[in-house]
N, C-alpha and C positions, 0 to 999 in steps of 0.2 A: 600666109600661114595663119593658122588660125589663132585666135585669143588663150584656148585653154591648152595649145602646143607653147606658146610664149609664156605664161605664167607657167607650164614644167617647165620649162627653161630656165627661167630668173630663178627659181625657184634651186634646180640641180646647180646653177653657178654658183648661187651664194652658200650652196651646200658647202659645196668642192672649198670656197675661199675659208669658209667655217672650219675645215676640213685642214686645210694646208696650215691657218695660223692656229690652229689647237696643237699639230705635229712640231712648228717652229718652236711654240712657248714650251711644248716638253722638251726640247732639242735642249735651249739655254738651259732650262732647270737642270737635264742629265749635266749637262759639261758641270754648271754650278756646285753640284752637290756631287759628281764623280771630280775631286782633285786627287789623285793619287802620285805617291813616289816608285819609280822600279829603280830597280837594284842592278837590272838586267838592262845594258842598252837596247837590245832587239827588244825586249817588250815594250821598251818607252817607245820605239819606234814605228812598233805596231797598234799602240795606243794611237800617237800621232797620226797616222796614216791611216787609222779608221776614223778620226775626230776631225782630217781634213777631207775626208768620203763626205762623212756629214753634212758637212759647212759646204760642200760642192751642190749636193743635192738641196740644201735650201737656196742657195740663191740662185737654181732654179725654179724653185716653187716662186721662190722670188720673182720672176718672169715669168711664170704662170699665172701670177696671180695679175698681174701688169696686163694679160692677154683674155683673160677671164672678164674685169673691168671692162675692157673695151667690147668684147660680146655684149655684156650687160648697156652698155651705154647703145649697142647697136639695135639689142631689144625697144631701148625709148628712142629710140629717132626712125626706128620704123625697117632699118635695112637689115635685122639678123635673118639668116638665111636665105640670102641671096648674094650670090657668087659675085665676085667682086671684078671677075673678067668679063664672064658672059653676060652675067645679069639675072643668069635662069635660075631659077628656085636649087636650094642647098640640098637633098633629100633626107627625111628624117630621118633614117637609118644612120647616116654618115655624121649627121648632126648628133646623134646619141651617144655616136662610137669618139668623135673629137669636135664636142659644141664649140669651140672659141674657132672654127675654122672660117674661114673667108671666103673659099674655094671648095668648087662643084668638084665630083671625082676624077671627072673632065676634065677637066681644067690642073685640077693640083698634078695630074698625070703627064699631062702635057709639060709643064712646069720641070717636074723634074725628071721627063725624056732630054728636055732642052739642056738642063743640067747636067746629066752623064754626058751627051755627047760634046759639051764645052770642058767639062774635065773638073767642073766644081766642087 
């Protein structure tokens, strides 16, 4: 791959992680500054159950970000975008669509053929 594909790279990941903790630190602020009383238990309940939606989808970001890192760390040691089965090159296309990926289309396909037919 080339130099100026690897620096867009580093460049779109540290976006994305810019990106995820700007969304988390407004996440805490809203809960912070939204404390509210209902009077209504279905509304406390629907409060709750969209305030633990939230908390769900960050500590995925949370693990996004974990896997975002690791791309980043793969751009300095020389192995981002190469498939971590076969070896072959990752194709840019596939890389744009899910950069933190490890796996050729090839490969990620084959992976989870194997999976439906085991029942995972």
């Amino acid at each position: 791959m080339e130099a100026k594909d690897l620096e867009f790279f580093r460049e779109y990941l540290t976006k994305m992680i810019d990106d995820i903790q700007r969304q988390g630190e407004a996440t805490i602020e809203e809960m912070s500054d939204n404390v509210e009383y209902y009077s209504d238990p279905a509304d406390r309940a629907s409060a709750e159950s969209d305030r633990t939606f939230t908390l769900r989808l960050r500590d995925r970001d949370r693990k996004l970000i974990k896997k975002i890192n690791e791309a980043l760390d793969r751009i300095d040691d020389g192995s981002f975008g190469v498939c971590e089965d076969c070896g072959e090159d990752i194709g840019i296309p596939r890389l744009k669509a899910r950069p933190m990926t490890t796996l050729c289309i090839e490969c990620k396909s084959r992976r989870e053929e194997e999976e439906r037919l085991r029942g995972d």
